[in-house]
C-alpha positions as CSV (number, residue, x, y, z in Angstrom):
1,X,74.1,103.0,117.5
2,X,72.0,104.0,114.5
3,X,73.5,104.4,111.0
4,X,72.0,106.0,108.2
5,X,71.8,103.4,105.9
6,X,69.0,101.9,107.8
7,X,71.2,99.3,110.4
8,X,71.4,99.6,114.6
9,X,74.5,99.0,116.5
10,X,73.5,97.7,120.2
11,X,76.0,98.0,122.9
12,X,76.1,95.2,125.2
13,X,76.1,94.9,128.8
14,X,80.3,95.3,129.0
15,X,79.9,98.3,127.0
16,X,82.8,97.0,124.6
17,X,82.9,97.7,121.1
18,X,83.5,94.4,120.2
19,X,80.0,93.4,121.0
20,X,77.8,95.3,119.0
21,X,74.5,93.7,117.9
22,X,73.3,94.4,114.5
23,X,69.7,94.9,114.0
24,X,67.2,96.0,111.1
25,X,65.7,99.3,112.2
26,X,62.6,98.3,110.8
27,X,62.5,95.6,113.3
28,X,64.6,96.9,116.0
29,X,63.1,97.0,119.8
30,X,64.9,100.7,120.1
31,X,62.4,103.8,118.7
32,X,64.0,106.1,116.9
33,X,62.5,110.1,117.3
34,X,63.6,112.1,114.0
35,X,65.3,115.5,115.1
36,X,63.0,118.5,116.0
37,X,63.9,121.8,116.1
38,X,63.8,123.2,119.4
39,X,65.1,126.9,120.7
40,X,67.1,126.6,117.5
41,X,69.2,123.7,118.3
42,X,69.0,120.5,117.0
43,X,68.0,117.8,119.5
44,X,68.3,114.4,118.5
45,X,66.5,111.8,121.2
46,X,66.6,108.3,120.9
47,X,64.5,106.1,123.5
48,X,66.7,103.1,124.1
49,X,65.5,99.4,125.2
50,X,67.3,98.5,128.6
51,X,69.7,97.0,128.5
52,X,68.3,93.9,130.1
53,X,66.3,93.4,126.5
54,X,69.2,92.9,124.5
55,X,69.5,89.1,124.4
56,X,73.2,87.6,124.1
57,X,72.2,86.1,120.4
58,X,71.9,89.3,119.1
59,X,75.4,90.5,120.1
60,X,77.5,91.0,117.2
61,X,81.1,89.6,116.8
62,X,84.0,91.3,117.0
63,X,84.7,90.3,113.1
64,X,81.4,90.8,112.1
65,X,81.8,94.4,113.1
66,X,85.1,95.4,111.7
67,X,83.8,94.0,108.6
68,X,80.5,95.7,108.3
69,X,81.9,97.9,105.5
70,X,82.0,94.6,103.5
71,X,78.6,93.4,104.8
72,X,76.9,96.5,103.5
73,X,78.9,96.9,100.4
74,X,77.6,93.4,100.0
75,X,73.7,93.9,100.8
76,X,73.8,96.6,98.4
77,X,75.3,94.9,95.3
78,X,71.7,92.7,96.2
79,X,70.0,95.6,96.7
80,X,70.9,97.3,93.5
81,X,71.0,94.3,91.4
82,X,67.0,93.6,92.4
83,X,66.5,97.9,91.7
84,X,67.7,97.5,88.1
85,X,64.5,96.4,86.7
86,X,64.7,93.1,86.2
87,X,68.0,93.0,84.4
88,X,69.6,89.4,84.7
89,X,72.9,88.3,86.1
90,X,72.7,85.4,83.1
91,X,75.6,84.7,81.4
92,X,76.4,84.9,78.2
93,X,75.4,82.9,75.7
94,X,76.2,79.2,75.8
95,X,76.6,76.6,73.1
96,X,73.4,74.6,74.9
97,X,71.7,77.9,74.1
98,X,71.4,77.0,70.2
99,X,69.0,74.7,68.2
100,X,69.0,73.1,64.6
101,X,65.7,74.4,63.5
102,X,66.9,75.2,59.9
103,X,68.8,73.3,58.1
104,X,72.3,74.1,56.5
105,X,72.4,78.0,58.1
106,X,74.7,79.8,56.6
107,X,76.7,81.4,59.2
108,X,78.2,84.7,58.3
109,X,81.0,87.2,59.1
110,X,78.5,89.7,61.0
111,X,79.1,90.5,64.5
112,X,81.7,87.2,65.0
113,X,84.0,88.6,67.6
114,X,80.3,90.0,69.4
115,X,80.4,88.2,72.9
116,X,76.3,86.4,72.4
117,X,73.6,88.1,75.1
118,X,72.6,84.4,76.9
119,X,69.4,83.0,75.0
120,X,67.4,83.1,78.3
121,X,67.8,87.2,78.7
122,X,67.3,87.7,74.9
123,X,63.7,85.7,74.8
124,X,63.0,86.7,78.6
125,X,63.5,90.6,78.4
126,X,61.1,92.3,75.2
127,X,59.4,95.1,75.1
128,X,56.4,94.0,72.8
129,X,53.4,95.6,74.4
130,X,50.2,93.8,72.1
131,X,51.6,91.6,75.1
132,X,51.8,93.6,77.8
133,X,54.2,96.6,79.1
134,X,55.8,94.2,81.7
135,X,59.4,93.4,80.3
136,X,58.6,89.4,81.6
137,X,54.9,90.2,80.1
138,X,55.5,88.8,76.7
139,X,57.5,85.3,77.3
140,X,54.5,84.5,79.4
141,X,51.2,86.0,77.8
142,X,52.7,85.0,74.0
143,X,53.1,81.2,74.7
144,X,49.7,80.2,72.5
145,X,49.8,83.1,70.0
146,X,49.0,81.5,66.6
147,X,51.4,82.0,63.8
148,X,50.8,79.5,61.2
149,X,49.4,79.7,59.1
150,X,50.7,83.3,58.3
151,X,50.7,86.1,55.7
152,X,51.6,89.7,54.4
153,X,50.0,91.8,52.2
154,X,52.1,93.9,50.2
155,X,50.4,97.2,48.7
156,X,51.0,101.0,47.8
157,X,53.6,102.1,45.2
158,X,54.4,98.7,43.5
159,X,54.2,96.7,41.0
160,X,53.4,93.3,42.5
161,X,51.1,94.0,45.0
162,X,48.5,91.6,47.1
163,X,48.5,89.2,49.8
164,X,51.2,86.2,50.2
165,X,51.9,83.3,52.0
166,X,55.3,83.4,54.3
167,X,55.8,79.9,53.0
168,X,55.7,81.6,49.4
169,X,58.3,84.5,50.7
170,X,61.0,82.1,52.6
171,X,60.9,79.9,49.7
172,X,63.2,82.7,47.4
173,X,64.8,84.0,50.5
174,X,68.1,83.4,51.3
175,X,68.4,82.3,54.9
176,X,71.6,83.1,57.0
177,X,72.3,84.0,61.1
178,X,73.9,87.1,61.1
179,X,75.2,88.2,64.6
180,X,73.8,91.9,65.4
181,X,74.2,94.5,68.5
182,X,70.5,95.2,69.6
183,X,70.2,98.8,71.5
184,X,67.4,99.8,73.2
185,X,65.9,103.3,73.6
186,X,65.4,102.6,77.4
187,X,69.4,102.5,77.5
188,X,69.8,98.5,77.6
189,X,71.3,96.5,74.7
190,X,71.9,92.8,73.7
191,X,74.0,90.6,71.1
192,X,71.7,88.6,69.3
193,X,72.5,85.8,66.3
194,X,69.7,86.7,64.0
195,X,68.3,84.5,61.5
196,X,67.1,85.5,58.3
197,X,67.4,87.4,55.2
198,X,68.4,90.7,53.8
199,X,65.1,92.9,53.8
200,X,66.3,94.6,50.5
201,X,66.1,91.4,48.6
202,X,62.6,90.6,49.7
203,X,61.6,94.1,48.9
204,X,63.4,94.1,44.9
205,X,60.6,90.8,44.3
206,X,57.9,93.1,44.4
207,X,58.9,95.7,42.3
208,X,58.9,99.4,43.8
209,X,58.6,101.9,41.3
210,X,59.9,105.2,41.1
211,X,57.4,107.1,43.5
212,X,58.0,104.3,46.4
213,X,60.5,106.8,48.4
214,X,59.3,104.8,51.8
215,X,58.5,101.8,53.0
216,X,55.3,101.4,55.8
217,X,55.5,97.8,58.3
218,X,52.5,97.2,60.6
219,X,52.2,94.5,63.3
220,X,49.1,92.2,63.4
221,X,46.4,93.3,65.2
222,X,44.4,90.4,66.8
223,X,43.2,91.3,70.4
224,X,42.0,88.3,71.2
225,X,45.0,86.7,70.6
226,X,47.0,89.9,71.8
227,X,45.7,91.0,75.6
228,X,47.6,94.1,75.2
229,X,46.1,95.4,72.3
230,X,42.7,95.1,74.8
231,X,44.6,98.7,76.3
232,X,44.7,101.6,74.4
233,X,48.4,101.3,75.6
234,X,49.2,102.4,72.0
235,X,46.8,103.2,69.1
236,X,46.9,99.7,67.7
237,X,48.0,97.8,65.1
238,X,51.5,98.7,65.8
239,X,53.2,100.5,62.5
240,X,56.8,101.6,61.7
241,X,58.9,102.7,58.0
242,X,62.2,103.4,56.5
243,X,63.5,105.4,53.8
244,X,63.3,103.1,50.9
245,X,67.6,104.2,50.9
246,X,67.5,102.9,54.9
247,X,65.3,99.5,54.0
248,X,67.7,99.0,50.6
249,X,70.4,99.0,52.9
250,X,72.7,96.0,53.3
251,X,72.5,95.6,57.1
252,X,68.3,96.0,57.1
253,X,67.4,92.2,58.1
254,X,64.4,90.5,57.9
255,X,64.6,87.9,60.9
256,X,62.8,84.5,60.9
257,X,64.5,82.8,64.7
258,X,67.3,83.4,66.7
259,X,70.1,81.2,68.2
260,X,69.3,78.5,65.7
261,X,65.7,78.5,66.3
262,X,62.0,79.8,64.8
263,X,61.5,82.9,66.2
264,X,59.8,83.2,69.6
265,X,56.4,84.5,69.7
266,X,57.8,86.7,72.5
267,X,60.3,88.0,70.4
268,X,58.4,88.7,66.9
269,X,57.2,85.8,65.7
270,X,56.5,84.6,62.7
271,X,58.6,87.4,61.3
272,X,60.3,90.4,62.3
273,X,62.7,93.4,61.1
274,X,65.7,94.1,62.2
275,X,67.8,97.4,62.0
276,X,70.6,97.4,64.3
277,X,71.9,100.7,63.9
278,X,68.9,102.4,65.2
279,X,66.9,102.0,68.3
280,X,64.7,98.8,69.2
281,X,61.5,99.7,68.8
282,X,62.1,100.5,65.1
283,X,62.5,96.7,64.5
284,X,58.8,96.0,64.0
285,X,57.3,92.5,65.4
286,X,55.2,90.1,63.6
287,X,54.3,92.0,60.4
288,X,51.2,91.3,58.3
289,X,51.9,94.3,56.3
290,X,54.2,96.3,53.9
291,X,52.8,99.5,52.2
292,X,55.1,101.3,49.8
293,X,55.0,104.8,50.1
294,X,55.4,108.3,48.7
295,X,55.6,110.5,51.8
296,X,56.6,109.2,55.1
297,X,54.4,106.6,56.7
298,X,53.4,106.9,60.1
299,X,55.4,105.6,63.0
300,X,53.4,104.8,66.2
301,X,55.6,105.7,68.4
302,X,56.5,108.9,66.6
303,X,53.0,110.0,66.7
304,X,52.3,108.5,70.2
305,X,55.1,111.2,71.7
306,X,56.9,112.9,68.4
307,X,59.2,115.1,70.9
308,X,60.7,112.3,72.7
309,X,60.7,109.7,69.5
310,X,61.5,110.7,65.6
311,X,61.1,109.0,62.6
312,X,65.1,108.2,62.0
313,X,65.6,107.1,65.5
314,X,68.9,106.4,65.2
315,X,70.9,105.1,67.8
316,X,73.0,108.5,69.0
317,X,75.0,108.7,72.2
318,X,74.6,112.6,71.6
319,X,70.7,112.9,71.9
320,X,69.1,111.9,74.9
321,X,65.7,110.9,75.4
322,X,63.7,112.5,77.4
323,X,63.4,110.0,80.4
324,X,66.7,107.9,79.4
325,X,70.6,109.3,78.7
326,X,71.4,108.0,75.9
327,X,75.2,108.3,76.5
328,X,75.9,105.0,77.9
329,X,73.9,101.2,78.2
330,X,73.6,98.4,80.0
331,X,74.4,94.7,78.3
332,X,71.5,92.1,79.5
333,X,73.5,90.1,81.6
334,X,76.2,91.8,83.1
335,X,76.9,92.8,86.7
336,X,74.9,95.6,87.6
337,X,78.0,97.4,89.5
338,X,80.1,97.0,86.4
339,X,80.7,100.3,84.9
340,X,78.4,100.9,81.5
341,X,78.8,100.9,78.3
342,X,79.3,103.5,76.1
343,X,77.0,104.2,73.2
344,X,78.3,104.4,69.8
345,X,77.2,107.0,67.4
346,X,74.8,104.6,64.6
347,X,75.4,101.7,67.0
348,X,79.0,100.7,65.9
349,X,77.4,100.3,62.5
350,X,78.5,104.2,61.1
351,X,81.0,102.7,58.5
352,X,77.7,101.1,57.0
353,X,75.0,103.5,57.1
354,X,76.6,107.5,58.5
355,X,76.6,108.2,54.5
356,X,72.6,107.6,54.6
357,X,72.2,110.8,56.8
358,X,75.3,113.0,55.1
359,X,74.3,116.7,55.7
360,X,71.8,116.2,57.8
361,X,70.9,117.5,61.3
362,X,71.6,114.6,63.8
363,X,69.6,116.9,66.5
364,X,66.4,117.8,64.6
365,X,66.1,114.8,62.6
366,X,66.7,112.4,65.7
C-alpha cells in the first residue's frame, strides 16, 4: 500500500491488516509506475515484489499500524524542525549562560519581564557577512579576528573630531545591561541582555553642531582578517545612519558584551549599535567610524536593494519584505510547530519612539 507522503504498506502472506510492513519508498523492493494517461483514463500500475520477498522482520505490528498517524505526525515535527534553517530547539537562557566580565553592572529596568533567548542561539545564529552569509559562518570564521587594540574616528559636522582610542571612549561611558527584543528582517527575533551605554551620550562628547542632521556608522574593513569581505557579497566596508533625532534617542544603545560578557567577535565585537525598534541589520557591527552628517548617509543595504530595504527600517508588521512577511516571527529557540509570534508595530518599543515618525508615511518611508 503506497501513501503519499512517501511510506509503503506491505501486506503479508495472511493478507490481514494487522500485518502491514512499513517501508521507505526510496528503499522499498516494490517499483512504483507514476499514472499515465491512456484512452483517457487514468491507469495507475504498481509492479509488486512476491510475496515470497517480504521477509517476516519487516511485517509491521498491529500497534505500529494503528498508530502511524502519530509516527508520521512525529517524523515530521523532525522533518520540519531540520527545514527551518537552522533554528535551535535551545532553551532559554540559563543562569550558567552569564559571566562577570565587567565589574559592578548596573542592571536596569529594560526588558525585565523579557524571557532571555539562551546564550548559545544568540552568539551561534548572526547574520554578519565580512564573515560569511552562513548563519553558523560567523561563530566559526570570527574566532581569531583581532580587536585590541581598537579605535574610531569621529569626523564630519562636529566639533571634536579625530581618531580615539575605545579605551579613551568606555572610560566616560556609563556601562549598564539593558535587556532588548532583537527583530530580524528575515522574520526571526531574540531577547538579548545588552551591555553598554546610551549612544546619545557618547555622541553629546563630541559636539555636533547645528548642520549635523545625521549620523553615518561604518564597519571595519580588514579582508584579511574578514574572509567575507574577500566576496563582493556587499560593497564593503559595511555602512549604516540615523537621524541625529533617532541616534539622540533614549533607547539607541551602544553595546560592548552580552550576557555579562565582552562582546563576541561573532556578534560585533569590539563594539556594536543597537536599535531595537528597527530591524537587525541596522545595528551596525564593529565600527571604526562615525561621520556626522548634513544629508542622509548611505546605508549599504539601502543601496545594495533600496526597494526591498529603506533607510528607517523600522520594524513594521504592516510592510512586508519582499522575500519575508513581516507580519509574524519566529523566537530563536522555540519549537518550530509552535504557532508564531506576532510582530509589533516599532517592535513593542512605539511608546518610545512612534512620535519620531509623527506624520509620516509608514509605507513609503519603510
Amino acid at each position: 500500500f503506497f501513501c503519499r507522503t512517501n511510506w509503503v504498506l506491505q501486506m503479508g502472506n495472511n493478507n490481514k491488516l494487522n500485518l502491514c510492513a512499513i517501508t521507505n519508498v526510496n528503499n522499498a523492493q516494490n517499483q512504483f509506475i507514476p499514472p499515465s494517461i491512456e484512452n483517457d483514463a487514468m491507469s495507475l500500475i504498481i509492479k509488486s515484489a512476491s510475496q515470497q520477498d517480504i521477509k517476516s522482520s519487516q511485517i509491521t505490528s498491529e500497534t505500529d499500524y494503528l498508530n502511524r498517524r502519530d509516527f508520521i505526525k512525529k517524523s515530521g515535527m523532525l522533518m520540519g524542525a531540520a527545514w527551518a534553517g537552522g533554528l535551535s530547539l535551545t532553551a532559554h537562557a540559563k543562569a550558567s549562560d552569564y559571566a562577570n566580565d565587567f565589574e559592578n553592572l548596573k542592571k536596569t529596568a529594560y526588558g525585565k519581564n523579557e524571557k532571555l533567548t539562551s546564550f548559545k542561539d544568540a552568539t551561534t545564529y548572526n547574520n554578519f557577512y565580512e564573515f560569511g552569509t552562513g548563519k553558523k559562518d560567523p561563530a566559526r570564521a570570527a574566532q581569531n579576528f583581532k580587536t585590541d587594540p581598537w579605535s574610531i574616528t569621529v569626523a564630519g559636522e562636529a566639533n571634536k573630531t579625530g581618531t580615539f582610542n575605545l579605551e579613551d571612549i568606555l572610560k566616560h561611558a556609563q556601562i549598564e545591561e539593558r535587556i532588548y527584543r532583537f527583530r530580524c528582517v528575515e522574520a526571526w527575533s531574540m531577547v538579548v541582555p545588552w551591555v553598554g551605554f546610551s549612544l546619545a551620550d557618547m555622541l553629546k562628547r563630541f559636539e555636533p553642531t547645528s548642520k549635523a542632521k545625521y549620523v553615518q556608522f561604518e564597519t571595519l574593513h580588514d579582508p584579511k582578517q574578514m574572509p567575507g569581505q574577500v566576496r563582493r557579497v556587499l560593497d564593503w566596508p559595511y555602512r549604516d545612519g540615523l537621524r541625529m533625532d533617532e541616534a539622540m534617542n533614549p533607547l539607541s544603545f551602544m553595546a560592548t558584551g552580552l550576557y555579562g560578557h565582552h562582546m563576541p567577535n561573532q556578534n560585533g565585537a569590539p563594539i556594536r549599535l543597537i536599535v531595537p525598534w528597527k530591524y537587525g541589520f541596522k545595528s551596525i557591527k564593529s565600527i571604526v567610524k562615525i561621520t556626522f552628517t548634513e544629508h542622509e548617509p548611505v546605508c549599504t543595504w539601502n543601496v545594495t536593494a533600496p526597494k526591498e530595504y529603506g533607510f528607517y527600517s523600522n520594524v513594521n508588521p504592516l510592510v512586508d519584505h519582499k522575500r519575508w512577511s513581516q507580519a509574524t516571527e519566529r523566537a530563536l529557540g522555540s519549537n518550530f510547530w509552535e504557532p508564531k509570534t506576532k510582530t509589533q508595530i516599532y517592535n513593542g518599543y512605539g511608546e518610545q519612539v512612534a512620535h519620531l515618525y509623527k506624520g509620516m508615511n509608514l509605507r513609503k518611508y519603510f
